[in-house]
C-alpha positions as MATLAB code, in Angstrom:
seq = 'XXXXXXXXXXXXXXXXXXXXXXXXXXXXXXXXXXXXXXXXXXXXXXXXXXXXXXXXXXXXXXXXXXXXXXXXXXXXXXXXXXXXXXXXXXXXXXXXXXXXXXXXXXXXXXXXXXXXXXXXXXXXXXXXXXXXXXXXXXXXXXXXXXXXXXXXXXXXXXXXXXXXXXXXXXXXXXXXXXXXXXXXXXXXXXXXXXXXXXXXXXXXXXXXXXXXXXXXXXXXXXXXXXXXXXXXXXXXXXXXXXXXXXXXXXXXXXXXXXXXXXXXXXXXXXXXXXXXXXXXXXXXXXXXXXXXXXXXXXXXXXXXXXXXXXXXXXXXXXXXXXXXXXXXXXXXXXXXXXXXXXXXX';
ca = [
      30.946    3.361   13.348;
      30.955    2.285    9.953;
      31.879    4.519    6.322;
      29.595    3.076    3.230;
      31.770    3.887    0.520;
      28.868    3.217   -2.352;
      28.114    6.304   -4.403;
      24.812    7.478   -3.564;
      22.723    9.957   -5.745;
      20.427   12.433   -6.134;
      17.881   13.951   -8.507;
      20.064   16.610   -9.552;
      22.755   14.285   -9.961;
      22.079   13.141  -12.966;
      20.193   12.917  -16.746;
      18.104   10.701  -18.489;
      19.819    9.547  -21.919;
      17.707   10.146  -24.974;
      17.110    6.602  -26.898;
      15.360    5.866  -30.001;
      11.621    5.792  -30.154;
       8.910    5.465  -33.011;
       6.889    8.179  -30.827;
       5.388   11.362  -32.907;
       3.531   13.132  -30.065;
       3.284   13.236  -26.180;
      -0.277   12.750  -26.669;
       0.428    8.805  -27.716;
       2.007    8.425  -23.749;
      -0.129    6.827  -21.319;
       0.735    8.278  -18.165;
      -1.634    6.217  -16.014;
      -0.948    2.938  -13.663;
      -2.912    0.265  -12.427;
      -1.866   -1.769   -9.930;
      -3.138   -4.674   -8.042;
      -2.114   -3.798   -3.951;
      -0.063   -7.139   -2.272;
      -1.670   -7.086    0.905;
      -5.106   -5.273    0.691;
      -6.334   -6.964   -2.593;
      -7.322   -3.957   -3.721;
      -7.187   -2.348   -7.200;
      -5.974    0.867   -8.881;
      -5.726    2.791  -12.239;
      -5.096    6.560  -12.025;
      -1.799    8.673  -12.403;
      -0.059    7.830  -10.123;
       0.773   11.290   -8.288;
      -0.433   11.977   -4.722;
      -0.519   15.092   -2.836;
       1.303   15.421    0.206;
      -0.621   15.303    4.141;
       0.521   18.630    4.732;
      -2.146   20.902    6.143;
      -1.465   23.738    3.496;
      -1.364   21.041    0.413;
      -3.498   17.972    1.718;
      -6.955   19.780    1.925;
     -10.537   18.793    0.359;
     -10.318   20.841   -2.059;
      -7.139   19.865   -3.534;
      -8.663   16.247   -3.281;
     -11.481   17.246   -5.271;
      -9.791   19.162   -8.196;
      -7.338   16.590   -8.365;
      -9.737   13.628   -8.418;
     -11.081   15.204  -11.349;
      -7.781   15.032  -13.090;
      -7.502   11.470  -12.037;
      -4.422   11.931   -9.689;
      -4.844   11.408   -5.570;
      -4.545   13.020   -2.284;
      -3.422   12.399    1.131;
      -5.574   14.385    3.399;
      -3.459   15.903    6.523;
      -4.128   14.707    9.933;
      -5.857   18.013   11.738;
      -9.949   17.485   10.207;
     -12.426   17.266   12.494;
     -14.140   14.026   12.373;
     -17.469   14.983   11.594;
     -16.354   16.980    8.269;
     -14.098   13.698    7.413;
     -16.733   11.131    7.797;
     -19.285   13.888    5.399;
     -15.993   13.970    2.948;
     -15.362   10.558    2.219;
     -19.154    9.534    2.206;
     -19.622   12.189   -0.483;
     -16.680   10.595   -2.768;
     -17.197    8.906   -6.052;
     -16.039    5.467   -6.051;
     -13.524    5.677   -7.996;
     -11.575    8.635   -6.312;
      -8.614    7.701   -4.333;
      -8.015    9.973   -0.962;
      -6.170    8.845    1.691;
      -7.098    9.033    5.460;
      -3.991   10.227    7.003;
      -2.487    9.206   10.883;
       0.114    8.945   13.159;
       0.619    6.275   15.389;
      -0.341    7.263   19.300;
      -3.210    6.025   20.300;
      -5.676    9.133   19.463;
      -4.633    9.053   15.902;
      -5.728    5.267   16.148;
      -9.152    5.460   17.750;
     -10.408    8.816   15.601;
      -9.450    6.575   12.683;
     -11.261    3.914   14.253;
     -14.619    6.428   15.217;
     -14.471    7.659   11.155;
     -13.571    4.167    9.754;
     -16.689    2.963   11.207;
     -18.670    5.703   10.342;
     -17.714    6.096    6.547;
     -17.464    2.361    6.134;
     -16.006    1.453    2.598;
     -15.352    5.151    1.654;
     -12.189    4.910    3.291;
     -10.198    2.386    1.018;
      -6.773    4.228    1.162;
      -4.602    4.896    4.399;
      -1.362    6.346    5.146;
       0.493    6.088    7.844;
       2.781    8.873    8.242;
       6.054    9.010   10.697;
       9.379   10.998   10.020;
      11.010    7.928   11.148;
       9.808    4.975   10.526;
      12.251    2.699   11.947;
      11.035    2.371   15.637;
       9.788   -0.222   16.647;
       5.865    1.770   17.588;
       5.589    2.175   13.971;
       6.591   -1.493   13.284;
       3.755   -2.825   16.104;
       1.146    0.133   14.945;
       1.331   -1.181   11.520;
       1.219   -4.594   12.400;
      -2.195   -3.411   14.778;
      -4.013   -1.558   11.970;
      -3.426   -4.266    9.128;
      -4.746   -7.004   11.574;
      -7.692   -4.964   12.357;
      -8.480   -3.555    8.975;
      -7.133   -6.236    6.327;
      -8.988   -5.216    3.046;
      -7.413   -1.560    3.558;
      -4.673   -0.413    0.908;
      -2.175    1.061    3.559;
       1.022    3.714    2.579;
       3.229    3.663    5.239;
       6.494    5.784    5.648;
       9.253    6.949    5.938;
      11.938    5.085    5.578;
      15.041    5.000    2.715;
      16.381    0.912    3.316;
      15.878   -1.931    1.502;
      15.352   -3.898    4.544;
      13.545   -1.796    5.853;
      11.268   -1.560    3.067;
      10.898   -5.555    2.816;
       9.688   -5.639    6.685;
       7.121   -3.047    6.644;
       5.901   -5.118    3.083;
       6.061   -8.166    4.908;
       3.574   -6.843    7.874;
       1.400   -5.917    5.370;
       1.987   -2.080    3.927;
       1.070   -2.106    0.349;
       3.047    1.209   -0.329;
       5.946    2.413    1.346;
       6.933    6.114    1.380;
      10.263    6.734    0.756;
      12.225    9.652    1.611;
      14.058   11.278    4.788;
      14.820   14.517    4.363;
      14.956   15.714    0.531;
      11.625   17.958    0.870;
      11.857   21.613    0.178;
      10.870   22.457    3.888;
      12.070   19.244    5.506;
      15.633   20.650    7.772;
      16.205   16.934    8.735;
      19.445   16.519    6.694;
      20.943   19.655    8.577;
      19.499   19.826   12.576;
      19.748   15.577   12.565;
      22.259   14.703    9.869;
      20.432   12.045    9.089;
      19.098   11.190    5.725;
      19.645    9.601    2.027;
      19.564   10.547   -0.892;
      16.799   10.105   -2.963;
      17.217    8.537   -6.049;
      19.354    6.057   -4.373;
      16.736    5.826   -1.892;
      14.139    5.050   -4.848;
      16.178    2.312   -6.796;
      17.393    0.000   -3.765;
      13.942    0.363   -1.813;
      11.874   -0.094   -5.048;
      14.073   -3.134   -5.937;
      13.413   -4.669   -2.432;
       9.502   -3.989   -2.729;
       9.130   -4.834   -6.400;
      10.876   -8.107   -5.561;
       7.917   -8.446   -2.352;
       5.540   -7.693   -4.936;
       4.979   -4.509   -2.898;
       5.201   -0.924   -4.311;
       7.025    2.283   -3.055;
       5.843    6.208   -3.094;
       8.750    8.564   -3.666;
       8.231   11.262   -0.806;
      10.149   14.431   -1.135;
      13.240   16.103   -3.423;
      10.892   16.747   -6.704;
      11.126   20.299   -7.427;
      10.189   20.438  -11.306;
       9.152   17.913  -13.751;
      12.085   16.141  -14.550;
      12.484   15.058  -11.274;
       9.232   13.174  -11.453;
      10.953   11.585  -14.651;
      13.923   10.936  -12.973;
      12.194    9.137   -9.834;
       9.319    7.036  -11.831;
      12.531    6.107  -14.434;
      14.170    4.619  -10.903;
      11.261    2.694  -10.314;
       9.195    4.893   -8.288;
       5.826    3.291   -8.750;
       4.163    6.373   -6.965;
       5.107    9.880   -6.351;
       4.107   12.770   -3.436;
       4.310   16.170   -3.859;
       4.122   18.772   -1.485;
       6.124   22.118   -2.859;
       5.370   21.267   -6.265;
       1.168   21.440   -5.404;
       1.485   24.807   -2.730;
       0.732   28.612   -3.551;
      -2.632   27.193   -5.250;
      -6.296   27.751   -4.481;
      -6.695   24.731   -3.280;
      -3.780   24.661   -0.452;
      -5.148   26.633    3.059;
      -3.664   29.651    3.901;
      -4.313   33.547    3.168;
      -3.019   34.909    0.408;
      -0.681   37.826    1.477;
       1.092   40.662   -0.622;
       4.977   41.077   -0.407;
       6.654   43.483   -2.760;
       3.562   43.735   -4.845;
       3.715   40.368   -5.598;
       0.916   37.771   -4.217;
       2.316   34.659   -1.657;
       0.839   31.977    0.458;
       2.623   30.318    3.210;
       4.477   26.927    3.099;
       6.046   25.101    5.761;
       7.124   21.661    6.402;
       5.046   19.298    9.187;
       8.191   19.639   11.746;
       8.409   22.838   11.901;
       8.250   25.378   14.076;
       4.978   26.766   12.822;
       3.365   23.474   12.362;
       4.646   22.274   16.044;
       2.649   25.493   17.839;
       0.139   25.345   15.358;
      -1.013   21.604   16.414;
       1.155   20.894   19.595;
       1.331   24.453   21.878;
       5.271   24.423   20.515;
       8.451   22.473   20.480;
       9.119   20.560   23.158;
      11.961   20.753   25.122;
      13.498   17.637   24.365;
      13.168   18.005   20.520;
      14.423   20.150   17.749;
      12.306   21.803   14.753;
      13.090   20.137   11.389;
      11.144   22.134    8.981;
      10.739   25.667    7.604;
       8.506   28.228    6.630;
       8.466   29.555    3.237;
       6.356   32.273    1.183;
       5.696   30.741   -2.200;
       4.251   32.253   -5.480;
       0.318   32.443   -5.611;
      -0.238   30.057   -8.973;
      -4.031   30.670   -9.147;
      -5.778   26.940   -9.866;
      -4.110   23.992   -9.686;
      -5.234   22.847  -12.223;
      -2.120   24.746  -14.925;
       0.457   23.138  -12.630;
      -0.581   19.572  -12.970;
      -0.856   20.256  -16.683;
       2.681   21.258  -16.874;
       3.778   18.387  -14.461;
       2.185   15.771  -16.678;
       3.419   17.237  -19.762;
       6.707   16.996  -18.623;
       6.620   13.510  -18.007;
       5.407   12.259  -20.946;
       7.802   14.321  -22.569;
      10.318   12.415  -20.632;
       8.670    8.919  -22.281;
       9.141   10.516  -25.575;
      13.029   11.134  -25.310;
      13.033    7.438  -24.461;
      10.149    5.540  -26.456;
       8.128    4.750  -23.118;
       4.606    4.585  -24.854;
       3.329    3.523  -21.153;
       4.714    4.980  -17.953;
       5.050    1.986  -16.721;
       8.324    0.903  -18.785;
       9.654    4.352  -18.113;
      12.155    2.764  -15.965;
      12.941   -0.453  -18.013;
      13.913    2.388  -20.723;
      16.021    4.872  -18.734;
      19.109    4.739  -18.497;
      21.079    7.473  -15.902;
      23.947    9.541  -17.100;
      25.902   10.678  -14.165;
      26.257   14.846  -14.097;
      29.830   16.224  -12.455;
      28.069   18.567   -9.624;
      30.502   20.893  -10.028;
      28.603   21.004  -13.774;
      25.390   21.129  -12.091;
      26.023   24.238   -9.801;
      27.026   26.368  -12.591;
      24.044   25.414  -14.988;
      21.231   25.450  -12.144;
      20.443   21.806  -13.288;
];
């Protein structure tokens, strides 16, 4: 047993000092990326914002509505083949979806039956584990970037440096960061086990930007500022999952409580998702997500809006005319929690 005595932080535990800038408007803010992938070869240029694989957020539709405002989707892991190998042959080049899996060997051969199928259409994948420090992650990766090398692969979770540099080094292009900071992830309290996230965001992105890799902030983003806060700490991609739910794009009936109009929202570990997809939890494991009834938001379209906006106001506080030297302008002022409890920051 060991005690780490470094101070590690999260979103809420801390602000983004104002600095001088010759900016008049959000409008001048370019808020898109392009990147060129380490491993795959590939190439990039949208806003870099991805919907989470959750079965609720991840869905066609969300792809499409969100292709058309230039930001991406991970698709969740429960389509039938045949309506993923119609989807991604019926995308525009230039859309980036992601074919989502796990790593037993079913995952890996329906990837293989669509991948075949679709061809090309299937540029992005992402490979999605809740912990992604086993060592049947490590040798799945290593298996799908041997067999499918021109393929820009996410790959996740983890929260180390080290980790970060391996999974770069066996040829992941993006790693997701993040163990247990999402709004239905209950990791942190059934497991006690997680990190968090801001931290998790400067000393992984450090370790990939120095691989010439990239990393995709996974989790903890519950308004706009936190999306400041993790691109300004050198997230080079975010997912969202809470921050995208309750829209008409997410699966899921709409249902009236007090009047008021909800859809469901649950994390990928929980209990719901577990007899959903698996008949239950097994006896040897523990649920570590939640169910939630979330606000009906109508298109999601008026979200994003408000996301975006708040970003590039973000780059106007600090002179950022691009996003991408958000974080070479941001500079972290360190909030007393005690401070943030009272004033709900």
């Amino acid at each position: 047993m060991r005690i780490e005595e470094d101070l590690k932080l999260d979103f809420k535990d801390v602000l983004i000092r104002p600095k001088r800038s010759t900016l008049t408007s959000r409008s001048e803010v370019d808020i898109s990326r392009e990147y060129s992938f380490r491993n795959s070869g590939g190439k990039y240029r949208g806003i870099p914002i991805i919907a989470a694989n959750m079965d609720t957020v991840g869905t066609y539709e969300m792809a499409q509505s969100l292709s058309a405002l230039r930001l991406s989707t991970a698709l969740h892991k429960h389509y039938d083949e045949a309506s993923l190998i119609a989807f991604f042959k019926s995308q525009p080049p230039d859309a980036t979806v992601f074919y989502s899996l796990g790593i037993t060997g079913a995952d890996y051969e329906k990837f293989r039956r669509v991948k075949n199928a679709a061809g090309d259409a299937i540029a992005y994948l992402c490979v999605d584990v809740a912990n992604g420090y086993t060592k049947s992650f490590v040798d799945f990766i290593r298996k799908v970037r041997d067999a499918y090398p021109k393929v820009t692969m996410m790959a996740g979770n983890v929260v180390t440096g080290e980790m970060t540099e391996e999974l770069i080094l066996l040829g992941v292009d993006i790693v997701k960061v993040g163990i247990g900071p999402g709004s239905v992830c209950t990791t942190r309290k059934v497991a006690g086990v997680g990190y968090p996230q801001l931290s998790a965001i400067i000393e992984c992105g450090d370790a990939a930007h120095g691989l010439g890799g990239l990393i995709c902030s996974d989790g903890g983003c519950s308004s706009p500022g936190d999306l400041a806060k993790a691109f300004g700490g050198g997230a080079d991609f975010i997912m969202l999952g809470g921050m995208l739910a309750g829209h008409d794009e997410c699966h899921g009936e709409i249902e009236e409580h007090g009047g008021q109009s909800k859809l469901r929202f649950y994390g990928m570990s929980s209990r719901t998702a577990m007899e959903k997809y698996s008949g239950g939890v097994a006896n040897y494991r523990a649920s570590e997500g939640k169910e939630v009834l979330i606000d009906y938001r109508g298109p999601v379209e008026g979200t994003v809006q408000e996301i975006l906006g708040g970003v590039r106001s973000a780059c106007t506080y600090v002179g950022a005319r691009r996003l991408k030297e958000l974080s070479k302008r941001t500079t972290f002022i360190r909030v007393a929690r005690q401070l943030n409890e009272v004033f709900g920051a």
